[in-house]
N, C-alpha and C positions, 0 to 999 in steps of 0.2 A: 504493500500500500504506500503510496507514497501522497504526500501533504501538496495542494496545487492551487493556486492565484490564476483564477480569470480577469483580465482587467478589460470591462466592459462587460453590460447586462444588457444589450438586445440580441434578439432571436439566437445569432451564432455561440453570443457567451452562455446563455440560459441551457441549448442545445446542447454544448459543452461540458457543461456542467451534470446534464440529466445521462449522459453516457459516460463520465469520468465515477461518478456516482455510483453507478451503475457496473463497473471495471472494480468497485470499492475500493476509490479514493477518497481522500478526504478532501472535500472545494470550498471553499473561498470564490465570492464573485466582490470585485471594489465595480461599482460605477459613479460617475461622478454627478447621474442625474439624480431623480426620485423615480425611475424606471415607469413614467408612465408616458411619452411621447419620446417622438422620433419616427425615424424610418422603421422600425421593427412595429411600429401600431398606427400608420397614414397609409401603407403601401396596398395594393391592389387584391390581398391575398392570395394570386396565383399560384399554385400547384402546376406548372407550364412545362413539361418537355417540348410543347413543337415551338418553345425560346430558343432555337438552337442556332441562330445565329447570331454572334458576336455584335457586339456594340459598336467594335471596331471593325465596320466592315469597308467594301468597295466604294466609292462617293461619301463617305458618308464628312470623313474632314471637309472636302469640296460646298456640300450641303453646309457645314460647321461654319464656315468663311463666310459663306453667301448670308445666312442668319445670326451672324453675328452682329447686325446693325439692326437686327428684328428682334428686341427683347418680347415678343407673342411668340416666338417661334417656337417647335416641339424642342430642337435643341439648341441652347444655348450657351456659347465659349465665350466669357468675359474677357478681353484684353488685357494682360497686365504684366507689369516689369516683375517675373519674380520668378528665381532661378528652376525649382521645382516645377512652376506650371509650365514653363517655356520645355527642361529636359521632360515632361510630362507629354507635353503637346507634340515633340517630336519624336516620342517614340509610339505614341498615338496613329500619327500618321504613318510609320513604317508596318505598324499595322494591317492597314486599312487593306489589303489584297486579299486575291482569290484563295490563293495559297493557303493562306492563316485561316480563313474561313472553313476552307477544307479540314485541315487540322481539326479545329475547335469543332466543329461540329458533331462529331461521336462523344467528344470529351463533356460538351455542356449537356448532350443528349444523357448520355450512364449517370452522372450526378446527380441531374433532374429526377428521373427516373427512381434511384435508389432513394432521392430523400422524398418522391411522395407516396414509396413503398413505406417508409419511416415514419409516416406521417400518420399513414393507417393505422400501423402498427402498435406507435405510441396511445391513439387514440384508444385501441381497444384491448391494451394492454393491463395500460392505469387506468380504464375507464376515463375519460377526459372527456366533458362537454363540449368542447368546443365544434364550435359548425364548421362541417365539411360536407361539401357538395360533390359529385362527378357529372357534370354537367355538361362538362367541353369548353370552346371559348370558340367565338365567331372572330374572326378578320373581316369587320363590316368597311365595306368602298365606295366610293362614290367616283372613282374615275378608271376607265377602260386601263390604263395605263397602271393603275396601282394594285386594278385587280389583276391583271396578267403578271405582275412581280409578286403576288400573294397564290396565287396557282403555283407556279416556279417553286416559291418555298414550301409549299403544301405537296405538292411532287417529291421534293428532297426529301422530307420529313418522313414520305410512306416509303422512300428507297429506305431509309435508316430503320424502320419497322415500326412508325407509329400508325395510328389510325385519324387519318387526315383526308380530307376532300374537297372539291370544288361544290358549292349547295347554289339551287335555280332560286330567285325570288319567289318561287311558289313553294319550294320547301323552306326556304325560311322563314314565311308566311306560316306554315305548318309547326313550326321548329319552336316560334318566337309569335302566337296566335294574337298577344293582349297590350303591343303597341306599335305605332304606326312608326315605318321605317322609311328615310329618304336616301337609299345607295342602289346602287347597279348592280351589284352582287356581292358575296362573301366566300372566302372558306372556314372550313369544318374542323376545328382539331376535337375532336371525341376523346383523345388521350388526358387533354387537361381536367384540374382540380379545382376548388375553389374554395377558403374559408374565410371564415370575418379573424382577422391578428388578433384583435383586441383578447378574443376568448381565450385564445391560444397561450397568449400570453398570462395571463390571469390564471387558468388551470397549471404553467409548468411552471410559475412561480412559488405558486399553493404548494404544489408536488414538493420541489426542493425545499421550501421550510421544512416541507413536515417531514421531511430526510435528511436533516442534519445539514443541507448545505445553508454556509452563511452567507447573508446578502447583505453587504456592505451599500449603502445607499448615500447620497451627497458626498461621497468624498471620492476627491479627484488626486488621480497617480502626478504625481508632482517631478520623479527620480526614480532611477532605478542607479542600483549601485553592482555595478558588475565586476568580476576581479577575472583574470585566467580565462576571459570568455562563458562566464557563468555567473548568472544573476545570484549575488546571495540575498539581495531585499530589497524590498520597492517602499519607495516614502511617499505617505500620501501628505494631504495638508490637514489631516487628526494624527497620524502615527506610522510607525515604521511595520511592515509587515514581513515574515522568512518565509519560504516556503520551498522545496523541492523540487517543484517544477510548477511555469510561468506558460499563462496561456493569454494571448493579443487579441481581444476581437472587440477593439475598441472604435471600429466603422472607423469612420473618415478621420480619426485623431490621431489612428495608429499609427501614419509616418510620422510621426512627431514624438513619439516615443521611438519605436523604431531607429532613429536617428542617435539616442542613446548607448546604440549595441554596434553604433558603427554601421549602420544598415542600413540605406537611403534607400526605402521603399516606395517607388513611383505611384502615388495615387494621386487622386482628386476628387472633391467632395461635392457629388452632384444633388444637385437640391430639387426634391420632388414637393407637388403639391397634391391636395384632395379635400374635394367637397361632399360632403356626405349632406342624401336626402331623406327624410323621413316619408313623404308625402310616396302613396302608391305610385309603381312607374311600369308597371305590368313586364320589366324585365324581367326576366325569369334564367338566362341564361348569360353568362359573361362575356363579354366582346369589345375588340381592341379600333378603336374608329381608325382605320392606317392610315389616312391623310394627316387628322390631325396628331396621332401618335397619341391618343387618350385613352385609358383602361375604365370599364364600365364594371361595376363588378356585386350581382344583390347579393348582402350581405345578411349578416339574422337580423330583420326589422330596419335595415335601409338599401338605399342604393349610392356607391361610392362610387365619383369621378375622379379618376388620380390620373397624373400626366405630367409631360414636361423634363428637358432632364437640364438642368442649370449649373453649368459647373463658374463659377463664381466666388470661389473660397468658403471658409468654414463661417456659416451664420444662420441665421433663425429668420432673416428676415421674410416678411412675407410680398412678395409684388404685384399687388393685385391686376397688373398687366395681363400678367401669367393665371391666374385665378380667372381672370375674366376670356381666355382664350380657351380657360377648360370648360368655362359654363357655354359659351355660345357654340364651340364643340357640339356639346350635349344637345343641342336646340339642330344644330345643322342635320345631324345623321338622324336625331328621336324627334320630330318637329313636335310633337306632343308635350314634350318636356320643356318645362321654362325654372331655372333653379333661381332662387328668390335672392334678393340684398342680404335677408339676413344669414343666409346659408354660407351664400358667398363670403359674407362679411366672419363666419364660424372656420374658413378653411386654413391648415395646417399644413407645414411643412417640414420635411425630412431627411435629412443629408444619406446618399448613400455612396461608397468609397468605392473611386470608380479606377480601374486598374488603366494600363497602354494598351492592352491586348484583349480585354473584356471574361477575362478569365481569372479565377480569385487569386489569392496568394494562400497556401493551404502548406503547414507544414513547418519543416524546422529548418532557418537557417546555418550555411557555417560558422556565419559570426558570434555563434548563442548556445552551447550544448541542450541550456533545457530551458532556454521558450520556444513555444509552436506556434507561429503564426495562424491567425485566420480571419482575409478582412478580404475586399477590392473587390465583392461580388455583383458590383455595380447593380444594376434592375432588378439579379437573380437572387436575392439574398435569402427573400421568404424562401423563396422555390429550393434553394439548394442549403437550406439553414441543416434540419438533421441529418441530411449525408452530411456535411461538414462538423458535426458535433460530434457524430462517428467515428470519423476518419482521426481528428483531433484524440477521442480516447485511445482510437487504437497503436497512435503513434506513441502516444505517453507511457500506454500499458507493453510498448513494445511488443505487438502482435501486430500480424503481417495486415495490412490496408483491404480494405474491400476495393480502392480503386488505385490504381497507379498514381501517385504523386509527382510524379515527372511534370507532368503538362504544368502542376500550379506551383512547381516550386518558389519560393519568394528573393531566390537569388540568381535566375532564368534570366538571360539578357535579353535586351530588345535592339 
């Protein structure tokens, strides 16, 4: 058994935690919030295998340049003089090819996969409330153009072995009977999941108190003091903590500790939004509007618009620019739908840490005998939170990996 520091409590440290546990360790989580906001409780709750392409794909910098004068835009690159974003940005772009695409694509697919087999699992393991759905997700369109590059990835998706298709306006009429839809067509991923985080998170909380794990809440890692390449204790700003083995999944903050091990880990803190409705919306199924890059998603007793990816540095702030491009979204593809001031005026934002290559950082660098990374999941965090909590105990407990580590090594050049 050995004694372990999570530092960070959303979904990846929580997950961490419930399988280090679980291996019969003894955990410690520090986070520095009061664990109840952030990107682990705004985000979309997809359960998504057919996300199987990278963040980092072909056009998409090109697209990045072009919207960087569009603060409405789905993606938005803030300009700025500062050494991280700049080697960030350029290894973004070396990215962005068929190649890498190729690669990543089995690799986001098996992760997916295994953490929303995980997902099940934990639910009906510890009995857990929380809502989950199999419902699928629609890639809903509104132009010839977006839906023939939504076929293309719906093609790939059935080569890799998911269950994927092109749907007529008349079956998604059938599909989606109780609101009125203004697109040209869709596809079908029948493979995905869907839950409401909030539950999620509330049940695995519950869980680890009542198992001994302790949750350190407001207090923020300040130092970590390493000797020989090995953390002996981390200083928060209440007290110094030991522990035998150190676990990273502090989202978008962890290059900034990271930087203490010697370890200049390339991320960026991409800032999501979401407007949650109470008022009946007759959605009944999840779906991603691909023009505007908006997630639709009914959750237990709402319906949630989450969107936008804003890489802008580390902040809370909220820009209702952006909020008001995810409501009228909603109006363009659901013309039924009209989301109110004061909803808008309710919507929340989420930083998630977004890697060069769209793929997370999972594992243990050279720099560090015994921390293990786990952050840079960019979009896919929810989706790929407990295969990443898994992989995390079994690297500690020193048993061989459910998946190869190679691909997300954290010390993998670009």
């Amino acid at each position: 058994m050995k004694n372990c520091i999570i530092i960070g409590g959303g979904v990846i440290g929580l997950c961490s935690a419930y399988y280090l546990h679980k291996e019969g360790h003894e955990v410690t989580i520090v986070d520095q919030s009061n664990l109840d906001f952030g990107a682990s409780y705004v985000n979309a709750g997809y359960l998504s295998p057919s996300h199987i392409i990278p963040l980092s794909a072909p056009g998409v910098m090109k697209k990045g340049l072009k919207w960087m004068f569009d603060s409405s835009s789905p993606l938005y690159i803030k300009p700025r003089l500062d050494l991280d974003f700049l080697k960030w940005t350029w290894a973004f772009n070396k990215s962005c090819n068929a190649n890498h695409v190729k690669k990543a694509i089995p690799v986001i697919k098996d992760i997916a996969l295994l953490s929303q087999e995980l997902y099940d699992d934990i639910k009906e393991s510890e009995h857990f409330n929380f809502h989950l759905e199999k419902k699928g997700l629609f890639m809903l369109c509104q132009t010839d153009k977006m839906l023939e590059e939504e076929i293309e990835v719906a093609e790939m998706a059935r080569e890799e072995g998911l269950d994927a298709k092109e749907v007529s306006l008349d079956e998604l009429k059938k599909l989606e009977p109780n609101i009125a839809l203004n697109v040209k067509g869709a596809t079908y991923f029948k493979c995905d999941s869907h839950t409401t985080p909030g539950e999620f998170m509330e049940d695995m909380k519950a869980y680890l108190k009542a198992n001994g794990v302790k949750i350190l809440k407001n207090e923020r890692v300040e130092d970590l003091e390493v000797e020989k390449g090995e953390i002996k204790s981390i200083k928060t700003n209440k007290q110094v903590l030991k522990a035998d083995e150190f676990v990273l999944t502090a989202g978008s903050w962890s290059s900034l500790l990271s930087k203490k091990i010697g370890l200049n880990l390339l991320l960026q803190a991409g800032k999501g939004y979401r407007i949650n409705t109470q008022k009946s919306t007759g959605i009944t199924i999840p779906a991603i509007l691909a023009e505007a890059k908006v997630a639709v998603t009914p959750m237990n007793g709402f319906t949630r618009f989450a969107g936008t990816m804003e890489i802008a540095g580390i902040n809370h702030d909220i820009n209702k620019v952006r909020v008001e491009a995810i409501a009228k979204a909603a109006t363009r593809y659901y013309p039924e739908i009209e989301l109110s001031q004061e909803e808008k005026d309710r919507a929340a934002s989420g930083l998630r840490p977004v890697s060069p290559d769209g793929l997370p950082y999972i594992g243990k660098s050279k720099k560090c005998k015994n921390l293990s990374i786990a952050t840079g999941h960019a979009m896919m965090g929810w989706g790929m939170a407990t295969a990443t909590g898994k992989l995390v105990a079994e690297v500690i407990s020193d048993k061989k990996t459910s998946l190869s580590l190679t691909p997300f090594n954290p010390d993998r050049a670009f």
